[in-house]
HTML snippet that shows the backbone in 3Dmol.js (N, CA, C, O; Angstrom):
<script src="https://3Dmol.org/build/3Dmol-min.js"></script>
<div id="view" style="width:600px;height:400px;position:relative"></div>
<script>
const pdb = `
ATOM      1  N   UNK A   1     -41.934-102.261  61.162  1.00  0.00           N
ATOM      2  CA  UNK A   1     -41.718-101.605  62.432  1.00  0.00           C
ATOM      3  C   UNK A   1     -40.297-101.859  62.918  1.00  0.00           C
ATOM      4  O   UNK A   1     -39.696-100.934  63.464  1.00  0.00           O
ATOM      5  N   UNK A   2     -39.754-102.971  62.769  1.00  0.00           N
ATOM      6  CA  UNK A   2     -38.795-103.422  63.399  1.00  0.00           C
ATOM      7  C   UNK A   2     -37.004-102.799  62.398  1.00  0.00           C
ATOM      8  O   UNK A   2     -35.842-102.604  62.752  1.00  0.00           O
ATOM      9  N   UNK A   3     -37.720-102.715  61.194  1.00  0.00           N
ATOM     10  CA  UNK A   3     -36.813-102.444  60.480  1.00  0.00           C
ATOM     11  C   UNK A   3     -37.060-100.955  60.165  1.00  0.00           C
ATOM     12  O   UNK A   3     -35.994-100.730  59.591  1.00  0.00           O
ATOM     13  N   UNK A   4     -37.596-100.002  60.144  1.00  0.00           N
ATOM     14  CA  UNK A   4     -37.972 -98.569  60.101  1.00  0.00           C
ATOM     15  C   UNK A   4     -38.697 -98.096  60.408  1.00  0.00           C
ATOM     16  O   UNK A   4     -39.646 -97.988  59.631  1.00  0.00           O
ATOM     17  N   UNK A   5     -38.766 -97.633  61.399  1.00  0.00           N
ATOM     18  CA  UNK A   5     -39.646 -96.932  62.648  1.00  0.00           C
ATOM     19  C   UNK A   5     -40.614 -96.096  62.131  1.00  0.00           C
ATOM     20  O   UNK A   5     -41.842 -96.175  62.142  1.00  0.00           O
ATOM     21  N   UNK A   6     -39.568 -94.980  61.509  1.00  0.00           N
ATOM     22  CA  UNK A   6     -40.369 -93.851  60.992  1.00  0.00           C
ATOM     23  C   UNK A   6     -40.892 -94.283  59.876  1.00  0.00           C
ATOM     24  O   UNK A   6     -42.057 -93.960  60.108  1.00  0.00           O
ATOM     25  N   UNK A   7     -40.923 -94.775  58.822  1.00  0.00           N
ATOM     26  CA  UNK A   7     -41.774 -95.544  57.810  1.00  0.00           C
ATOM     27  C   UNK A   7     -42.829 -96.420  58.131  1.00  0.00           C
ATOM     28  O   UNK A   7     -43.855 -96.657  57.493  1.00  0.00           O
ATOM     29  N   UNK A   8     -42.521 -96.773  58.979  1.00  0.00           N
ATOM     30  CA  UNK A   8     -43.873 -97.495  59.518  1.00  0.00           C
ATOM     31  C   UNK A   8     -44.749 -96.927  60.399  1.00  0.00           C
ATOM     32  O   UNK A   8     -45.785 -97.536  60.667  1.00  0.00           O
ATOM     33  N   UNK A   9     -44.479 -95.704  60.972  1.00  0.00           N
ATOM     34  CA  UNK A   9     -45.338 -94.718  61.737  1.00  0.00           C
ATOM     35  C   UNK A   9     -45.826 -94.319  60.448  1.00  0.00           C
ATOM     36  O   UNK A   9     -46.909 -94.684  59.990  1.00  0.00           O
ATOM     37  N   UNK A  10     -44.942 -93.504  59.828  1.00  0.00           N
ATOM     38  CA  UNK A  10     -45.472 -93.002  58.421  1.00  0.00           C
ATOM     39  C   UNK A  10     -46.832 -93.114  57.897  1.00  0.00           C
ATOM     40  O   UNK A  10     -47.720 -92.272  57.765  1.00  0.00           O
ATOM     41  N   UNK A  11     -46.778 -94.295  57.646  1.00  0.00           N
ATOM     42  CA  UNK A  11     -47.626 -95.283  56.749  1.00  0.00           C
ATOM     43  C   UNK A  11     -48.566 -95.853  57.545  1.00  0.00           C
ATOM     44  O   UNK A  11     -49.637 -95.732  56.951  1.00  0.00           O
ATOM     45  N   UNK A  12     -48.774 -96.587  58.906  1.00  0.00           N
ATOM     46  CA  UNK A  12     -49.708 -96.863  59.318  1.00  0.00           C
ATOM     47  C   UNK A  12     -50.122 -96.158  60.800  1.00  0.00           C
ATOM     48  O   UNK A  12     -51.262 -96.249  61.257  1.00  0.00           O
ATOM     49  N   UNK A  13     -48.956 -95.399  61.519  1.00  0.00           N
ATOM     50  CA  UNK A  13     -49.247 -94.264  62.767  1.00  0.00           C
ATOM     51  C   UNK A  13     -50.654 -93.392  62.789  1.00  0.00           C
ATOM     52  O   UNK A  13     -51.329 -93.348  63.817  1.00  0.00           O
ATOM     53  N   UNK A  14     -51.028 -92.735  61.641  1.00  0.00           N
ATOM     54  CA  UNK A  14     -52.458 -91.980  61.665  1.00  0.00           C
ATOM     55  C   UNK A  14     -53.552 -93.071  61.313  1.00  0.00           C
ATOM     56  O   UNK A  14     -54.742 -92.756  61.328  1.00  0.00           O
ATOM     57  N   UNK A  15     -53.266 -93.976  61.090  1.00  0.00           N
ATOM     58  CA  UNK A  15     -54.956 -94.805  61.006  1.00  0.00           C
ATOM     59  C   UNK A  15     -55.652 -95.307  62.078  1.00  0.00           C
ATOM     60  O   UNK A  15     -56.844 -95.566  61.917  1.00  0.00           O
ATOM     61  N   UNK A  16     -54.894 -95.576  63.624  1.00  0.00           N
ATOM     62  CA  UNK A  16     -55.108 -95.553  64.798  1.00  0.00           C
ATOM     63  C   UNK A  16     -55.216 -94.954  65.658  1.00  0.00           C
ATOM     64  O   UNK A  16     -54.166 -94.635  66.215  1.00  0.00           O
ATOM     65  N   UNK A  17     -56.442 -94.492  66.216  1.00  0.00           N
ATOM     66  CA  UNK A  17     -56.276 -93.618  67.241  1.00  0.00           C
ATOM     67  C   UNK A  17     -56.702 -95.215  68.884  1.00  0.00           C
ATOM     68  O   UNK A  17     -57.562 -96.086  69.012  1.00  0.00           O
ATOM     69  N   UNK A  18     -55.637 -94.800  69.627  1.00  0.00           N
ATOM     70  CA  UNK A  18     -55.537 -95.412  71.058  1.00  0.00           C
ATOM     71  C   UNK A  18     -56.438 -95.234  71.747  1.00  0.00           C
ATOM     72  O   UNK A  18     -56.781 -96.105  72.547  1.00  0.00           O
ATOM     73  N   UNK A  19     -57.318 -93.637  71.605  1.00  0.00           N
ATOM     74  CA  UNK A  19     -58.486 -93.946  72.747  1.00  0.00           C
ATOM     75  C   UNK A  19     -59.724 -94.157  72.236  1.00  0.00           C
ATOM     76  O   UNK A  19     -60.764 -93.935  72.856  1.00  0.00           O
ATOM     77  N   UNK A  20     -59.609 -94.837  70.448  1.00  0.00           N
ATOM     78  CA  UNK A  20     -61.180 -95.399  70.870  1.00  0.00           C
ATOM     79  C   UNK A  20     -61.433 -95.778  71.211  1.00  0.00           C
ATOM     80  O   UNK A  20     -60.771 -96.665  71.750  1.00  0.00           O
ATOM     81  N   UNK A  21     -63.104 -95.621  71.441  1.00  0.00           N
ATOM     82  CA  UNK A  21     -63.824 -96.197  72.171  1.00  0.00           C
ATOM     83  C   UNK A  21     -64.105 -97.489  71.359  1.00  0.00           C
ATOM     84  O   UNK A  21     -63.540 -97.718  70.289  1.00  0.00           O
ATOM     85  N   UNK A  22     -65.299 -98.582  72.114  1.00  0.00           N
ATOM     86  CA  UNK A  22     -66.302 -99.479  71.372  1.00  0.00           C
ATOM     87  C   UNK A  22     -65.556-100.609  70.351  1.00  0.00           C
ATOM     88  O   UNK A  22     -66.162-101.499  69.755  1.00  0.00           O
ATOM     89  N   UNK A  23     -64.031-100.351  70.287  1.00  0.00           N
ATOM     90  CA  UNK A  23     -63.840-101.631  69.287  1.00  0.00           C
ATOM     91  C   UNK A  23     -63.822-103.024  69.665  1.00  0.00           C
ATOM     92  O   UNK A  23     -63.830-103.352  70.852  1.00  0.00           O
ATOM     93  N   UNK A  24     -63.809-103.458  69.177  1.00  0.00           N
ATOM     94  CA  UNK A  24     -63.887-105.467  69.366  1.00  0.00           C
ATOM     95  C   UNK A  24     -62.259-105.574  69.830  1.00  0.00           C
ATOM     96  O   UNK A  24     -61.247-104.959  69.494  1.00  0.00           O
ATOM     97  N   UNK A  25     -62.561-106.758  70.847  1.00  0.00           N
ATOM     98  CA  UNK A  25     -61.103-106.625  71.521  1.00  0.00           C
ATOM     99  C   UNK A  25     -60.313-107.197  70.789  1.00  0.00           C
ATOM    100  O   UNK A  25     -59.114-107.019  71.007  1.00  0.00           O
ATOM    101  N   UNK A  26     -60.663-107.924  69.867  1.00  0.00           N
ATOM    102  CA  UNK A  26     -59.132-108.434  69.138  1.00  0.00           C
ATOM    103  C   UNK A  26     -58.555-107.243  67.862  1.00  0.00           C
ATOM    104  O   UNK A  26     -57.410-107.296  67.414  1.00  0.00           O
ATOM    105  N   UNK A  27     -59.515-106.281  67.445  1.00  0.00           N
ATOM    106  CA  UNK A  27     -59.113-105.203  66.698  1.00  0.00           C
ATOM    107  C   UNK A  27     -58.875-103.874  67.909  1.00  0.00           C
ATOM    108  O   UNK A  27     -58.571-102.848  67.300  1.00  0.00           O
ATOM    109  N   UNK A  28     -58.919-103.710  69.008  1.00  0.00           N
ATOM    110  CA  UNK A  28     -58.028-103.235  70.393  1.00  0.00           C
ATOM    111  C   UNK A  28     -56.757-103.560  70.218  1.00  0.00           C
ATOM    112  O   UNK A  28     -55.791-102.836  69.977  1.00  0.00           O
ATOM    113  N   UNK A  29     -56.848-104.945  70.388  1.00  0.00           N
ATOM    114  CA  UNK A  29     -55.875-105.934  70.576  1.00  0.00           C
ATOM    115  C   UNK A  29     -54.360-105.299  69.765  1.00  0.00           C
ATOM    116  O   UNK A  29     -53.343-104.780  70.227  1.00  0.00           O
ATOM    117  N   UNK A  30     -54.827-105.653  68.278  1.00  0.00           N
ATOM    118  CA  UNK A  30     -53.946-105.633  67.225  1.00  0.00           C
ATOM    119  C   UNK A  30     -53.443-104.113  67.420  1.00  0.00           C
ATOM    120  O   UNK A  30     -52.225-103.951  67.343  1.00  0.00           O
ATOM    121  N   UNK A  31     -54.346-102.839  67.694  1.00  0.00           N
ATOM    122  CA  UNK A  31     -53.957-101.603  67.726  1.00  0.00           C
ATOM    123  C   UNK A  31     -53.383-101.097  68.824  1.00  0.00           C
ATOM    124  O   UNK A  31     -52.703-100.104  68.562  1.00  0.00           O
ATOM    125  N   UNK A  32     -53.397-101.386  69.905  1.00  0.00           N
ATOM    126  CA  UNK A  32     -52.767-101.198  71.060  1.00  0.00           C
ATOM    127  C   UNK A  32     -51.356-102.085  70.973  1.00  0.00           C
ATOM    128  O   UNK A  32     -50.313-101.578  71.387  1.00  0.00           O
ATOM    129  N   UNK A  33     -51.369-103.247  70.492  1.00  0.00           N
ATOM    130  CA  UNK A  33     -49.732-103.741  70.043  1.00  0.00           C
ATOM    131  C   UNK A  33     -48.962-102.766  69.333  1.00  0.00           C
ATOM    132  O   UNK A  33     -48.095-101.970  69.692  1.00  0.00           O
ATOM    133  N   UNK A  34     -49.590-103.077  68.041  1.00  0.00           N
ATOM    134  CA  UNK A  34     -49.119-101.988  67.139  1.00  0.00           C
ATOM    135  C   UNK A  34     -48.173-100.514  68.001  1.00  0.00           C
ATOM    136  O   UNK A  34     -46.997-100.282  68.279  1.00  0.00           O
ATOM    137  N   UNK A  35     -49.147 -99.989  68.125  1.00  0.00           N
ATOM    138  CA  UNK A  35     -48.648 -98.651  69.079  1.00  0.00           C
ATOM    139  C   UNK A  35     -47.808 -98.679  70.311  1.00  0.00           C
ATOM    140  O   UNK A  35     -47.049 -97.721  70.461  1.00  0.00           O
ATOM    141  N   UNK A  36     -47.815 -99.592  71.197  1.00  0.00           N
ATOM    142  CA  UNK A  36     -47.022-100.050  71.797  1.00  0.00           C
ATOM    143  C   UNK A  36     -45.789-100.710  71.486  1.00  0.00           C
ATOM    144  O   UNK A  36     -44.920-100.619  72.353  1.00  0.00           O
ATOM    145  N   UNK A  37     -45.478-101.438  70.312  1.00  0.00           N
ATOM    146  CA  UNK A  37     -44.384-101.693  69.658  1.00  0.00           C
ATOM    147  C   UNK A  37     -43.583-100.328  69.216  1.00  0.00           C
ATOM    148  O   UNK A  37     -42.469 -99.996  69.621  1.00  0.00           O
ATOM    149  N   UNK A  38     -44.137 -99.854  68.599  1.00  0.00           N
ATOM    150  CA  UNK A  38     -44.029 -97.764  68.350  1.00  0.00           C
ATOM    151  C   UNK A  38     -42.926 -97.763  69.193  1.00  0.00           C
ATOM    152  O   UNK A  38     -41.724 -97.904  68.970  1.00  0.00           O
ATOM    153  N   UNK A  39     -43.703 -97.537  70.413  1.00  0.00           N
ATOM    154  CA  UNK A  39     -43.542 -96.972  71.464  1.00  0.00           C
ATOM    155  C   UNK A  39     -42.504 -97.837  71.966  1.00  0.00           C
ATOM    156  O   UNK A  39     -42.225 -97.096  72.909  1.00  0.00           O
ATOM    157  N   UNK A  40     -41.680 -98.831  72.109  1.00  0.00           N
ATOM    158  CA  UNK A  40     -40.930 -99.750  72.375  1.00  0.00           C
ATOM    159  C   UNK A  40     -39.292 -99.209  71.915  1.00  0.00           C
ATOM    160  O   UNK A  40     -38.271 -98.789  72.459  1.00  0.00           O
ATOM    161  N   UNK A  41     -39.967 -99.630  70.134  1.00  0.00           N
ATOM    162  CA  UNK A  41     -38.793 -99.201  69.561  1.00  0.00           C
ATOM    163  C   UNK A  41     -38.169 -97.556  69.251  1.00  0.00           C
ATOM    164  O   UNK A  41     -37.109 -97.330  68.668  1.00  0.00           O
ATOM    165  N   UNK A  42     -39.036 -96.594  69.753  1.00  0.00           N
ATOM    166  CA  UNK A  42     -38.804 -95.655  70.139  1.00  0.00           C
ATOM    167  C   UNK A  42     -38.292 -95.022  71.681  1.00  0.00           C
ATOM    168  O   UNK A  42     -38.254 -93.956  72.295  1.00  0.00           O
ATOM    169  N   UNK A  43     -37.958 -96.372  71.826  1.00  0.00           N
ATOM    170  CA  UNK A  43     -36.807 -96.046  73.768  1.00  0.00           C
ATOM    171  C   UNK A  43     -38.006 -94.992  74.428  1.00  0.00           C
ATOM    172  O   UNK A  43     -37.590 -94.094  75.160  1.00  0.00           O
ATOM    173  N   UNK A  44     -39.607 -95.101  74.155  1.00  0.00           N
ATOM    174  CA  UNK A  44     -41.350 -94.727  75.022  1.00  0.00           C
ATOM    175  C   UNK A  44     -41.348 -95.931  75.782  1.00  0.00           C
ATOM    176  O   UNK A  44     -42.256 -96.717  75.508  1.00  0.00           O
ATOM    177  N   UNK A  45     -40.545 -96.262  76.671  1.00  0.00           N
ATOM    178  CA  UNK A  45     -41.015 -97.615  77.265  1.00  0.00           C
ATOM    179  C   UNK A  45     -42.135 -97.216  77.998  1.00  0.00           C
ATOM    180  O   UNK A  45     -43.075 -97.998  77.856  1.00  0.00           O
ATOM    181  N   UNK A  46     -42.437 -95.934  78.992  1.00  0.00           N
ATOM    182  CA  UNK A  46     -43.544 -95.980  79.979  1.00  0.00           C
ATOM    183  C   UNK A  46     -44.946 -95.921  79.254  1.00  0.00           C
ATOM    184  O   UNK A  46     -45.948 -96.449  79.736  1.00  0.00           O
ATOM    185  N   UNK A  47     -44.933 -95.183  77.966  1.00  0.00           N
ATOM    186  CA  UNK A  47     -45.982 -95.244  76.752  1.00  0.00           C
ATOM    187  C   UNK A  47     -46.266 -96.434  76.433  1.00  0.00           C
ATOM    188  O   UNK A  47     -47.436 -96.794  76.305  1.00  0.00           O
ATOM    189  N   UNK A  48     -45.266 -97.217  76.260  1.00  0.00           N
ATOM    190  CA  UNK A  48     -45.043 -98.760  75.794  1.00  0.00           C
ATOM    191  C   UNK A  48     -46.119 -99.337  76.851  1.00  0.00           C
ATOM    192  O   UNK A  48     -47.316 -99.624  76.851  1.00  0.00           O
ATOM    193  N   UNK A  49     -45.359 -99.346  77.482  1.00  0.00           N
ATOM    194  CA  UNK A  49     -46.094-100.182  79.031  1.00  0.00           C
ATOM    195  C   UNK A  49     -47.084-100.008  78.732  1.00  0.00           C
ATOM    196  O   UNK A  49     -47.704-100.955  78.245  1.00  0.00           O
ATOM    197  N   UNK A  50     -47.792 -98.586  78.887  1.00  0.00           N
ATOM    198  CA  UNK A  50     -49.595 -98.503  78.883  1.00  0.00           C
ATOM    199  C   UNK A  50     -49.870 -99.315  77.678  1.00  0.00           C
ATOM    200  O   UNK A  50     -50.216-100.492  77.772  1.00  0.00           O
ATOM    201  N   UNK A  51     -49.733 -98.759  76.647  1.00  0.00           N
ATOM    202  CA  UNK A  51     -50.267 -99.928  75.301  1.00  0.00           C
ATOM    203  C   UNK A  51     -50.093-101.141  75.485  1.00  0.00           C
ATOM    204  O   UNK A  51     -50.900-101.915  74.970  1.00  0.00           O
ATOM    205  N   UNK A  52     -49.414-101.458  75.969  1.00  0.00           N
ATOM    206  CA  UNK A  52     -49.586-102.940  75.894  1.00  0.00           C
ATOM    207  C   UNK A  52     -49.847-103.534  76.900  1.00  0.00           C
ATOM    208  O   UNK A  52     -49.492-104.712  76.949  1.00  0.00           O
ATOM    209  N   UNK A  53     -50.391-103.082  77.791  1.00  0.00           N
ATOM    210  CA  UNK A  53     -50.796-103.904  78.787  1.00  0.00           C
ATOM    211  C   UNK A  53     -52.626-103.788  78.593  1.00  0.00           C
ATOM    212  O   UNK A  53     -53.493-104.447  79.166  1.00  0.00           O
ATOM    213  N   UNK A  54     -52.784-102.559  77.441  1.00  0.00           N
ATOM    214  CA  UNK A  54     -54.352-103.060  77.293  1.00  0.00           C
ATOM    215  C   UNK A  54     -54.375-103.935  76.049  1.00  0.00           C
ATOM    216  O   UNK A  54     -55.357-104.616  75.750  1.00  0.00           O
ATOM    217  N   UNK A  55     -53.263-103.890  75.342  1.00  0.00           N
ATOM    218  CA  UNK A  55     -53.398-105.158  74.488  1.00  0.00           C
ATOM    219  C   UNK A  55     -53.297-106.689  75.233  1.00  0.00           C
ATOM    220  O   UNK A  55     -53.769-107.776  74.901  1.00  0.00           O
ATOM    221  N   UNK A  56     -52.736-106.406  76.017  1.00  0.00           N
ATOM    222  CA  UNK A  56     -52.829-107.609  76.861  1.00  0.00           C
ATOM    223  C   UNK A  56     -54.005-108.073  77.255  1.00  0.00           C
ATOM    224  O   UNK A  56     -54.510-109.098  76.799  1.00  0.00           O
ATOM    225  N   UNK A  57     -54.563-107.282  78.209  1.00  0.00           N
ATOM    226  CA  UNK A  57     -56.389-106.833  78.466  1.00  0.00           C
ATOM    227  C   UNK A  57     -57.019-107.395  77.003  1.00  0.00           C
ATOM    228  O   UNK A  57     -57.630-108.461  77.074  1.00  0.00           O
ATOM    229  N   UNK A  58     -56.939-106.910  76.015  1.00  0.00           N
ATOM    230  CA  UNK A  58     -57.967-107.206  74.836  1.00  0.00           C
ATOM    231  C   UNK A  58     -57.317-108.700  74.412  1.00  0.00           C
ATOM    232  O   UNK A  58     -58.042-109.577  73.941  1.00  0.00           O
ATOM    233  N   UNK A  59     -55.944-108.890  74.619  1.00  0.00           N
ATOM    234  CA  UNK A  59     -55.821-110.670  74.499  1.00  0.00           C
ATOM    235  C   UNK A  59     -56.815-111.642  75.089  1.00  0.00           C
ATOM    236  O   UNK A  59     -57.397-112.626  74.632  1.00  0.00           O
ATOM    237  N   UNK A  60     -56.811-110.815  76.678  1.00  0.00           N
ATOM    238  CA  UNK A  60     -57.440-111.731  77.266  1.00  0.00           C
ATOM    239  C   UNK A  60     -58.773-111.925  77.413  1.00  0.00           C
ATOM    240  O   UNK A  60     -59.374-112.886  77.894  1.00  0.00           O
ATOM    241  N   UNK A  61     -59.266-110.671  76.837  1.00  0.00           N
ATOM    242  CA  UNK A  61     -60.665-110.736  76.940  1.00  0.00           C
ATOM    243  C   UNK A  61     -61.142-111.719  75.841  1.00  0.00           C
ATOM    244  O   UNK A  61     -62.077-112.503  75.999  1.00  0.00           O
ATOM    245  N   UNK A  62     -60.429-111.602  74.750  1.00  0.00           N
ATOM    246  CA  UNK A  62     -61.058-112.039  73.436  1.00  0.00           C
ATOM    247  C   UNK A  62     -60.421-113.860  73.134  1.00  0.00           C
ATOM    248  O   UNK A  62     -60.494-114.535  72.107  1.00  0.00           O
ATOM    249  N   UNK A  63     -59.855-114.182  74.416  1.00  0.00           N
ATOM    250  CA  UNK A  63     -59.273-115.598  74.154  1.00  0.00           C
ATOM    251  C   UNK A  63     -57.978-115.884  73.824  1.00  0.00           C
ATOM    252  O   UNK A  63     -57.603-117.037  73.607  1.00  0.00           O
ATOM    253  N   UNK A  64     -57.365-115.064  73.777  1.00  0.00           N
ATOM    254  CA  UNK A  64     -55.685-115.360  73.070  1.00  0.00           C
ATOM    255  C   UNK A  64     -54.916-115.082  74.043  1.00  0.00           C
ATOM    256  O   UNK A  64     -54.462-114.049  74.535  1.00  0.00           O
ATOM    257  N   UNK A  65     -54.827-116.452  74.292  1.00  0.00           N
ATOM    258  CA  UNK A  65     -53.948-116.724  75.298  1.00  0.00           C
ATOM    259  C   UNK A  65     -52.753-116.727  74.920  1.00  0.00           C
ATOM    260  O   UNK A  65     -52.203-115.734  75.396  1.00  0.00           O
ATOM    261  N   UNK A  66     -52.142-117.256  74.381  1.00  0.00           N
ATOM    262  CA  UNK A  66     -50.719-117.426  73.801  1.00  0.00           C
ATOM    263  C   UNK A  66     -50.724-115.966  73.629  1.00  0.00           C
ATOM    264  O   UNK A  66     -50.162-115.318  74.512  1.00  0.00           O
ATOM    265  N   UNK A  67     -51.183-115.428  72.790  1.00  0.00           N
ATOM    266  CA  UNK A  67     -50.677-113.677  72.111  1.00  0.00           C
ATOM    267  C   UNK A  67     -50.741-113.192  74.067  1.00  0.00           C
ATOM    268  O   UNK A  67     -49.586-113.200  74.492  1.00  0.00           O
ATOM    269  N   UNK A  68     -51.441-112.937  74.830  1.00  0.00           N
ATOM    270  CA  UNK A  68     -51.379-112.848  75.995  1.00  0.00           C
ATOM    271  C   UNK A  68     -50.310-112.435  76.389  1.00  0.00           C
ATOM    272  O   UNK A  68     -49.801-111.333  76.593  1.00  0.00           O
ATOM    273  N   UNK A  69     -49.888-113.980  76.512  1.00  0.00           N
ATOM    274  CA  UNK A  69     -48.073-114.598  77.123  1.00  0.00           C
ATOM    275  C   UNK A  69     -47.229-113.538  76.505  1.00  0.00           C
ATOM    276  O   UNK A  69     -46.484-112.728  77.056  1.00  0.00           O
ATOM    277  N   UNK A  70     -47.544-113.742  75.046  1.00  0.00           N
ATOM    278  CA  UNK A  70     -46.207-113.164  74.069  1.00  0.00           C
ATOM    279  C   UNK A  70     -46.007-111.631  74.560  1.00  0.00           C
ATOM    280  O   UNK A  70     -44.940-111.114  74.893  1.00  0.00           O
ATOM    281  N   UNK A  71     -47.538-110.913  74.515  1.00  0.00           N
ATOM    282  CA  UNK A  71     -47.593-109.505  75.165  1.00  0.00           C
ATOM    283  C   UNK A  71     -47.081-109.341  76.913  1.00  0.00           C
ATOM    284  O   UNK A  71     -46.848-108.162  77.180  1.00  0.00           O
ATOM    285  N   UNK A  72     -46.927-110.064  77.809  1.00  0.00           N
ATOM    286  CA  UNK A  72     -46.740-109.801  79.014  1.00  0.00           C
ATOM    287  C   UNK A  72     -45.286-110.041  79.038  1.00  0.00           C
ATOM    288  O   UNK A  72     -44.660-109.542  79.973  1.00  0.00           O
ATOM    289  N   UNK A  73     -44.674-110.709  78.180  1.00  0.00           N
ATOM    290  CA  UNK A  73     -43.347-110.742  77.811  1.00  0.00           C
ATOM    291  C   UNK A  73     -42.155-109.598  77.422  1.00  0.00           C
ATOM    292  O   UNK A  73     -40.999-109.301  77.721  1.00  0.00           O
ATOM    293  N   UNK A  74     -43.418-109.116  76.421  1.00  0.00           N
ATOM    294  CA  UNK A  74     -43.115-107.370  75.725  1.00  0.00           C
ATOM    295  C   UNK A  74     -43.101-106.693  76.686  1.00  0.00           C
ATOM    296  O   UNK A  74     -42.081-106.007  76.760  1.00  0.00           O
ATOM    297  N   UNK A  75     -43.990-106.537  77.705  1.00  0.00           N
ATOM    298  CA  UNK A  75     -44.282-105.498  78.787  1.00  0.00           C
ATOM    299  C   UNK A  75     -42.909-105.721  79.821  1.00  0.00           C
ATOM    300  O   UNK A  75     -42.293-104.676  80.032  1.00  0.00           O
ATOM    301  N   UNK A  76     -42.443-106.776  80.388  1.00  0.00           N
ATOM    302  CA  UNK A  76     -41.756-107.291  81.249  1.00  0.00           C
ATOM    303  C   UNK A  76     -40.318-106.453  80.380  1.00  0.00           C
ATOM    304  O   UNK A  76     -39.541-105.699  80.965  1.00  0.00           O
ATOM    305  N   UNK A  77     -40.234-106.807  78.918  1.00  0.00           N
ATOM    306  CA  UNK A  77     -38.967-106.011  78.597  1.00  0.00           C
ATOM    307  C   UNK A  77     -39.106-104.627  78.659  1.00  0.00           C
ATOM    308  O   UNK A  77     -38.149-103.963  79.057  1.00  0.00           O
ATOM    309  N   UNK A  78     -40.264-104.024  78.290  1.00  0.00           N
ATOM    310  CA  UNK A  78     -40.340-102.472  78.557  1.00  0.00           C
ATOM    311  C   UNK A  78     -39.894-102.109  79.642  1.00  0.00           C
ATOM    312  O   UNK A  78     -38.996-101.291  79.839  1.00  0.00           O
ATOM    313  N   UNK A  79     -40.807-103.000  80.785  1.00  0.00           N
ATOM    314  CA  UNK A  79     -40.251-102.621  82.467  1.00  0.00           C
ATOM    315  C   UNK A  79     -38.465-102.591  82.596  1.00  0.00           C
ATOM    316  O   UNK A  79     -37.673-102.061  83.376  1.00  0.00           O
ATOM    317  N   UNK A  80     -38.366-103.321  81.577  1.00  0.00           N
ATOM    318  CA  UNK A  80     -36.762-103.371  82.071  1.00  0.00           C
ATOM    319  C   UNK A  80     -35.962-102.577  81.026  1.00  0.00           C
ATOM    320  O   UNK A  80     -34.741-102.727  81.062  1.00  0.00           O
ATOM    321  N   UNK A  81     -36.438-101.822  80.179  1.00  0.00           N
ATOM    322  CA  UNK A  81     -35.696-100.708  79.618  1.00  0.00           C
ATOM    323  C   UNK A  81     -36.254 -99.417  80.645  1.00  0.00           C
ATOM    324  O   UNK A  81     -35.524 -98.432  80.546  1.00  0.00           O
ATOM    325  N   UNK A  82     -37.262 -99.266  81.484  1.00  0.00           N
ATOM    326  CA  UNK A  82     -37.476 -98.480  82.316  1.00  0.00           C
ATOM    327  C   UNK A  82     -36.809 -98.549  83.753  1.00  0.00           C
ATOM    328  O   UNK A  82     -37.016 -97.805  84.712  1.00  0.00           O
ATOM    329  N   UNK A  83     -35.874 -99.736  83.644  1.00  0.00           N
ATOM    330  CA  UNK A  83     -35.222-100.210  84.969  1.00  0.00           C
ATOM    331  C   UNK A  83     -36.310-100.204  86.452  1.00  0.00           C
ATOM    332  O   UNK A  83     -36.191 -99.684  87.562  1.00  0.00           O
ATOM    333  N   UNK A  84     -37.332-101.020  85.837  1.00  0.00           N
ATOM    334  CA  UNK A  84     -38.147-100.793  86.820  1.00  0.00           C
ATOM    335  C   UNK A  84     -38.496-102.521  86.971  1.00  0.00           C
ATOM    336  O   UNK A  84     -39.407-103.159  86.443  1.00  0.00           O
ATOM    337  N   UNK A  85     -37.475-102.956  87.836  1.00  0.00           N
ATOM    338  CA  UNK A  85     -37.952-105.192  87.614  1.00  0.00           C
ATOM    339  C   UNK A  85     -39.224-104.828  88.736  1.00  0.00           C
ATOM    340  O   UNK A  85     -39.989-105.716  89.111  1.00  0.00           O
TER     341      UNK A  85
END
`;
const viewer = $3Dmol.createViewer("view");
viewer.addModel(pdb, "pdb");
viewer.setStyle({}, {cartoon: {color: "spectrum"}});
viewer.zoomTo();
viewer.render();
</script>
């Protein structure tokens, strides 16, 4: 992701869809990062934002605290490529 955007949409972009329903929050978790990272490094910060703040949500539901932190961190930089402190 970090090193080729479009290759990594490529390759793993269609195996996720964002509005399922019913998954286990730590496989939420991982897919709402995922897509939200996307969305990051594609200058989508307000897209960004939404994804990851339900990955955040599925951190917290499912116990991962630390990943939590790390995600509200991500979000806080999105806000600020949206110039929105």
């Amino acid at each position: 992701m970090f090193r080729d955007l479009h290759k990594a949409q490529a390759e793993w972009g269609g195996r996720f869809d964002p509005e399922a329903e019913g998954l286990h929050p730590i496989a939420a978790g991982w897919i709402h990062d995922f897509l939200g990272t996307a969305a990051f490094q594609a200058s989508e910060f307000g897209r960004c934002v939404t994804l990851l703040t339900r990955a955040y949500h599925a951190a917290i539901d499912s116990g991962q605290l630390r990943r939590a932190t790390s995600l509200a961190t991500n979000i806080g930089n999105a806000f600020t490529g949206l110039n929105a402190h």
